[in-house]
N, C-alpha and C positions, 0 to 999 in steps of 0.2 A: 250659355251658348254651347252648342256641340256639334263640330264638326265630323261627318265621318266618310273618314276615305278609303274604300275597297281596295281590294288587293290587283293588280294589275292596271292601278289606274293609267289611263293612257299618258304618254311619256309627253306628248305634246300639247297637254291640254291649260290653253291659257284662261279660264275662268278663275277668277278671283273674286271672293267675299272682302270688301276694306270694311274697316270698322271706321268707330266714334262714338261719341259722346252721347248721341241719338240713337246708335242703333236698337235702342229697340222700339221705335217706330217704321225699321225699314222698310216691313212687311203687314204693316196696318192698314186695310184698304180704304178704312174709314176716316182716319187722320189723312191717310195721303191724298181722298178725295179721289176716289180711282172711277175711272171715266164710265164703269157699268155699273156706279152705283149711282149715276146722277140721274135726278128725273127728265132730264130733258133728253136721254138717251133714248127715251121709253118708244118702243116700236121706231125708231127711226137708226139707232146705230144697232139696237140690240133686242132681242125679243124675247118677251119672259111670259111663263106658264108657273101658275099655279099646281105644283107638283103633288103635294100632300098635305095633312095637317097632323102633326105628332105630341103629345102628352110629354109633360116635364113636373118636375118639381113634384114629381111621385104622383103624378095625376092633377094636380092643383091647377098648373098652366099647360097654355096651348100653343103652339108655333109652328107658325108657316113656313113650308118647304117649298122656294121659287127655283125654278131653275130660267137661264139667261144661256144666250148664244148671240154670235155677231151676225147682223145681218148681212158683210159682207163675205162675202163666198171665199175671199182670198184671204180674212183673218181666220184663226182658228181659235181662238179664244173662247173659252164659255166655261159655265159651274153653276152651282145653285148658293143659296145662301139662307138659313134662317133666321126670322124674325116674330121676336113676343109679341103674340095676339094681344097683349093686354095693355106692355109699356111702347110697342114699337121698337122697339131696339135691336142691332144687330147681335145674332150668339153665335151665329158659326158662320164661318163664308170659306168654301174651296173654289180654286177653279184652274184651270190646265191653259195653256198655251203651246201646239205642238206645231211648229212651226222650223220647217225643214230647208231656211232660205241662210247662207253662209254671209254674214255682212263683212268679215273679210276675207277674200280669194287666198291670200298666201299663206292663211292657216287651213291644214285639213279639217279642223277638227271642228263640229258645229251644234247646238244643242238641238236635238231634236224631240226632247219631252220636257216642260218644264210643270211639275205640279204643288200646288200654293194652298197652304193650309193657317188659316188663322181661325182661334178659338178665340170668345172675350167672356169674362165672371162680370156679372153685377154685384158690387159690395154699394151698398146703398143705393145710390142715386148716380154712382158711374161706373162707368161699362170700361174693365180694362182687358187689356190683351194677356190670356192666360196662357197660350202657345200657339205658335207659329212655327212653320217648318216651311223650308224648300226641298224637293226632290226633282233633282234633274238628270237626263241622259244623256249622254253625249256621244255623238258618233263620226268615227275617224275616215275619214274618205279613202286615205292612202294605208292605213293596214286592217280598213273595212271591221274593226270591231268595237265595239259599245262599253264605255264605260258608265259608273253609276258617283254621284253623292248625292248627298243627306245635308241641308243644315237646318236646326232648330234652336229654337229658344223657348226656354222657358219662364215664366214670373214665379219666383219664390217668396216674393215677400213684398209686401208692398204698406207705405205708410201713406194715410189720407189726412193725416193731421195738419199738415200743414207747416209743422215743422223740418224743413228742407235742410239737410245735412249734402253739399258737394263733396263728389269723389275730390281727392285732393288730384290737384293736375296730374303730379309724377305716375300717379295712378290709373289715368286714365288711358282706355281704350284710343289713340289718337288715329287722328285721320290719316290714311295711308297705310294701317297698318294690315297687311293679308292676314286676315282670323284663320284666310283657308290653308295657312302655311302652318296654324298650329298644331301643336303634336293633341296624338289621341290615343285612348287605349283598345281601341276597336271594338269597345262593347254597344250596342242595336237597344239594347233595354233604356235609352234616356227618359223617357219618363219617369218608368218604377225604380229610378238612382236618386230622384229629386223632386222634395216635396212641393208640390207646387200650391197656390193657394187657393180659399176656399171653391171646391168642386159643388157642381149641381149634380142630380142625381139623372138629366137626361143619358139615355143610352148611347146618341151619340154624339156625345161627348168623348167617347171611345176612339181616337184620334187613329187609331190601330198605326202610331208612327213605328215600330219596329218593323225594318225591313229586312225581310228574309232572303236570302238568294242560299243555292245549292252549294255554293263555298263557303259559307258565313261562319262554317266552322274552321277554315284557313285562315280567317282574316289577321289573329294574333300571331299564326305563325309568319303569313309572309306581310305584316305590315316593315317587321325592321327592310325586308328589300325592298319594297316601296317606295319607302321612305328614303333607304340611300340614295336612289333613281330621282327622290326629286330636288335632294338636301343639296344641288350644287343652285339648281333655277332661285332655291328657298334663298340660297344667300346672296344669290344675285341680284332679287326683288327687295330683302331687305336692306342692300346695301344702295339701289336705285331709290325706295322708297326716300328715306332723307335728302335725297338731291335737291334743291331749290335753286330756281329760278326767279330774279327780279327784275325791273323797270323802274323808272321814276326820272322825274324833272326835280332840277337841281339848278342853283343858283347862289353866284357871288357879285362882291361889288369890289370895283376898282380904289385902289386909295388915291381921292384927289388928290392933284397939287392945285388944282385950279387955274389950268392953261387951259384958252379952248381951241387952240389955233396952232399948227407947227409948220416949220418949213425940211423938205427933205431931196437934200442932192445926192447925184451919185457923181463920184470922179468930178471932171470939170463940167458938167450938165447941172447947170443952177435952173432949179423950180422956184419962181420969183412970185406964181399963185400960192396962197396960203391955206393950207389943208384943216381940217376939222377933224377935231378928238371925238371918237366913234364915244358911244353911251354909257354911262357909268357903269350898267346893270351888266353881267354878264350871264345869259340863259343856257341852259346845259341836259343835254340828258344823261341817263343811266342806265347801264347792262351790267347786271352783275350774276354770278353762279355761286350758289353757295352748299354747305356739308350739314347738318342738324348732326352738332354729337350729342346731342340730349333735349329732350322736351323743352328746357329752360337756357340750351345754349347752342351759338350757330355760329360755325365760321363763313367767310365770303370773298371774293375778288373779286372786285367793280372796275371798269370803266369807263370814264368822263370825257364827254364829248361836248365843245359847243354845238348851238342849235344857230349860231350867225357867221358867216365868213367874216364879219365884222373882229370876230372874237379867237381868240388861242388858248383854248380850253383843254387840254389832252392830259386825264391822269388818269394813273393808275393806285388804287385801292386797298389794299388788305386790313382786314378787320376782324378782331373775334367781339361776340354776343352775345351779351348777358341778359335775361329775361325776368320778370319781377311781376310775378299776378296780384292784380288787383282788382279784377271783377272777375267772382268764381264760378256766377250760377249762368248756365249758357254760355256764349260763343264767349271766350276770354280775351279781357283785355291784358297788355302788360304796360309794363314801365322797363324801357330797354338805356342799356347803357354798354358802350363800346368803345373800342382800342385799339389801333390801329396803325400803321404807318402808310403815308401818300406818297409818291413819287408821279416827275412830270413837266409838262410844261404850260406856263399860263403865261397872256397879253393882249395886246388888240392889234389890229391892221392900220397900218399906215397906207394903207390902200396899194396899185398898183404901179410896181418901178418902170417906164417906159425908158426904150433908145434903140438908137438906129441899126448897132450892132448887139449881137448877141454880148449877155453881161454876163463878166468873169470874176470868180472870185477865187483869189489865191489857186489860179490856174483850172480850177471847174466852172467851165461852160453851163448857161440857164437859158432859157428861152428871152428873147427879148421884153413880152412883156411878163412881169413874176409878180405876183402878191407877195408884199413883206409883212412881216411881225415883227414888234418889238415888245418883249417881255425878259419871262426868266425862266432860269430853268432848278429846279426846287426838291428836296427832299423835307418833309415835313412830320411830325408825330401825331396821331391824330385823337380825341376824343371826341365823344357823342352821346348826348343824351333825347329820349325822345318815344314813344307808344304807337305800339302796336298791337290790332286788332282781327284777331283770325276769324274766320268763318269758312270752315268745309278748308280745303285743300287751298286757298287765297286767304292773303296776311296784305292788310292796307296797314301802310306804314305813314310817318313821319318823323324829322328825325333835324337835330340841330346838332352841329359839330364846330369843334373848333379846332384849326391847324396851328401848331406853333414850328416856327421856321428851324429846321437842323442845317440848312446849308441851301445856299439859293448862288446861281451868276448871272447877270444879263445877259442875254442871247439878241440876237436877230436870225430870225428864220424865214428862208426864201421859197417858193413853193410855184411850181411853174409845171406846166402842164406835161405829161412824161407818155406813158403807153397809155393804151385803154380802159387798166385795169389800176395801174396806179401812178401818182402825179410822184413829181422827181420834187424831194423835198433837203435843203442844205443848212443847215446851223451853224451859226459861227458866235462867239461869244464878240459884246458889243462893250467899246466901240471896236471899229475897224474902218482901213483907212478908207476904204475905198465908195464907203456912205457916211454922211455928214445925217446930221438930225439937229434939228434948232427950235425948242431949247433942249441939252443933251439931256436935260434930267426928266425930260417928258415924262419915263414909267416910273413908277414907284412900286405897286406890288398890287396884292389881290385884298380884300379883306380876307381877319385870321375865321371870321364866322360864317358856314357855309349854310345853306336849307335845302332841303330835302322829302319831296314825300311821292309816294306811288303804290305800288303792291309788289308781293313776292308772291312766286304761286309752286307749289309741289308737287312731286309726281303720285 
C-alpha cells in the first residue's frame, strides 16, 4: 500500500482510507460486482462503444478496448475497460467519477475528481489484481484551493497453492484503522520500488501511476510541515478509532422462595386483597461504552436497565476483556473472558402504594399514589466467559457471567411521579416502620448467573 500526501494538503480535509483484512479487494470492480459491469446495465443505465482493438502478449493476443458512460446526464461516471478477445476476461478497467455535489454542507471541502485504476495478471486460469490506485482532488470552497492524493496498491506476491498461511491477528491491518494517516516518504515512483508479479508485455499496462505536479520536488522538504499540520486530527482519529459502542438484552432470574401471594400495608391502611409475585424471569437491556487497548483486549462501562416496570433492574458495570482467536481465516471468531465489578440495585414491584393523603417517609413527602420495590442494594465481583464474532466494524457477542456477592442490604425503593423530565425516586433500607410486607422474607436475591448477547459496533 502506498499512500501519498502532497505538500499543502488542505488543513480541513476529512477523507479517510480505513483498512482491513480485505482490503485488497477494495477497489476490484469485478469482485465488487460494480454496477457498469453488469449486463443488465447494457444501453439502459450506461452506454458502451467499441473503442479499439489492441495486440498483447507480443502480438499473440488481442483485446478489446470498450468505452462506457452513464446515461444519466446528472451522473458523471464513465471509463473504458479491456477484455481478451480469446479468454473473455477482464485486464484493465479505469474509470473517473467527477462529481462536484458536497454530501455534507458543514464541511468545505468536497471531491471533485475521483480517478480509479485497476490492473489484473492471469497466472493460469485466474485473473488477479496486479494494481489498483485511487487519484483524487479535492477542493476547498472556503480558501478556494485544490488539493491532491494518490492511493495504491500493489500484488507482490501471491501463492495459488492452496496452502493458506493467516496474517496472525496482532498483525493485521484492523478495521478502523486510517491507512490515510500513515507516514510516507514522499516518493511518486511506487511501482519501479516494488516488484510486482508476473507482468505481460501489453503497452498499456504502463499504468503511468507517477504523478507529477510543479512542486514534486518540495514534497520531502515540506512533508515534515504537513505532517505537524495534521499530527494533532492523526491522534485524534486514532484515539476515536478504538471507541466502541454496544447494545444487548440481558437476563436474570429471581431465587425462589416459593410464595406466590403477599400482603402489603402501610401505617394503619390494611390491604386485606392478596397481591401476586410478579415473574421469576427478569428481562433487561444493555448500553455500554467501551476503550480497545489492544487487538486482543477492551475495557467497557455498561448500564442495566429492566425492560418491565414489573422489575428493579439498575447496574452498573465495569469490566476488562480478554480475547482468544479461534477462527483465523476470514472474519474472526474469539473466546472472551472477563472481570469485572457490578454495583446497583435489583428486585421486583409490589405494585402501586395507594392513600388518601400524601405518603411520608421519615418526614419526605411522595405523591399519593407511588410504585414500590422491594429488593437490595448490591456490590458484586464479576466474571464472564463467552465468543465473540466480528465482521467489518460490528462484533455480535454472547456472553455468560457470574456475580458473586461483596456486600448487598435490603432496600425499598419508592418512585412516584416528579417533573417532566425526571420521577422523584426515595430508598430506604427494609424493614421500616412505616410499611409492613407479609411474608417479610418475600425477596431473597437475584440469581449469581446472568446472559447476555447483542452486538458492539466501532467507530
Amino acid at each position: 500500500m502506498h499512500n501519498l500526501r502532497f505538500p499543502y494538503r488542505d488543513s480541513v480535509d476529512n477523507i479517510r482510507y480505513y483498512g482491513g483484512p480485505f482490503i485488497a479487494d477494495w477497489n476490484d470492480p469485478v469482485r465488487q460486482k460494480a454496477v457498469f459491469l453488469n449486463p443488465s446495465s447494457f444501453n439502459k443505465k450506461y452506454n458502451y462503444r467499441l473503442e479499439t482493438m489492441v495486440q498483447h502478449n507480443f502480438g499473440k493476443d488481442t483485446a478489446y478496448v470498450i468505452q462506457f458512460k452513464s446515461t444519466d446526464k446528472e451522473q458523471t461516471l464513465q471509463g473504458r475497460f479491456w477484455i481478451d478477445k480469446e479468454t473473455s476476461s477482464y485486464m484493465k478497467i479505469e474509470w473517473s467519477n467527477n462529481n462536484p455535489q458536497n454530501l455534507n454542507p458543514l464541511v468545505p471541502s468536497r471531491k471533485i475528481t475521483k480517478n480509479y485504476l485497476t490492473i489484473y495478471q492471469k497466472l493460469g486460469n485466474i485473473s488477479l489484481v496486479n494494481y489498483t490506485s485511487l487519484k483524487t482532488k479535492i477542493y476547498n470552497s472556503k480558501t478556494r484551493k485544490e488539493s491532491n492524493s494518490v492511493l495504491e496498491f500493489i500484488t507482490t506476491d501471491c501463492n495459488l497453492m492452496g496452502h493458506l498461511e493467516p496474517i496472525p491477528f496482532k498483525k493485521r491491518l484492523q478495521y478502523g484503522v486510517p491507512i490515510s494517516e500513515m507516514e510516507n516518504y514522499g516518493n511518486t515512483d511506487f511501482e519501479g520500488d516494488y516488484q510486482k508479479i508476473k507482468s505481460d508485455s501489453l503497452s498499456f499496462y504502463k499504468s503511468d501511476s507517477s504523478i507529477i505536479y510543479n512542486n514534486v520536488k518540495s514534497i520531502g522538504e515540506n512533508l515534515e510541515r504537513v505532517n505537524s499540520r495534521v499530527n494533532f486530527r492523526a491522534k485524534i482519529f486514532r484515539f476515536t478509532k478504538n471507541i466502541t459502542t454496544s447494545y444487548a438484552l440481558t437476563g436474570a432470574l429471581y431465587k425462589s422462595r416459593g410464595v406466590d401471594n403477599f400482603y402489603l400495608n402501610y401505617v394503619n391502611q390494611k390491604n386485606q386483597d392478596p397481591r401476586e409475585v410478579p415473574g421469576r424471569f427478569i428481562p433487561g437491556t444493555l448500553l455500554g461504552i467501551g476503550y480497545k487497548l489492544a487487538p486482543l483486549s477492551h475495557v467497557s462501562i455498561s448500564f442495566l436497565y429492566a425492560l418491565s416496570k414489573a422489575n428493579l433492574y439498575k447496574l452498573t458495570s465495569i469490566k476488562y476483556q480478554r480475547f482468544f482467536l479461534i477462527k483465523k481465516i476470514g472474519n474472526p471468531l474469539f473466546l472472551t473472558a472477563s472481570v469485572g465489578i457490578t454495583a446497583g440495585k435489583t428486585g421486583f414491584s409490589l405494585g402501586k402504594l395507594s392513600s388518601e393523603i400524601d405518603i411520608v417517609l421519615d418526614d419526605e413527602s411522595l405523591k399519593r399514589d407511588t410504585r414500590i420495590y422491594l429488593g437490595n442494594k448490591l456490590t458484586s465481583a464479576q466474571t464472564g466467559i463467552g465468543f465473540e464474532y466480528r465482521k467489518r466494524k460490528i462484533s455480535y457477542f454472547a456472553e455468560i457471567q457470574y456475580m458473586g456477592t461483596i456486600r448487598e442490604k435490603d432496600i425499598l425503593q419508592f418512585k412516584s411521579k416528579g417533573n417532566f423530565f425526571k420521577s422523584k425516586i426515595i430508598v430506604r433500607h427494609y424493614p421500616i416502620k412505616e410499611i409492613a410486607v407479609n411474608p417479610v422474607n418475600l425477596y431473597r436475591s437475584i440469581s449469581p448467573v446472568t446472559m447476555s448477547t447483542g452486538l458492539r459496533l466501532g467507530f
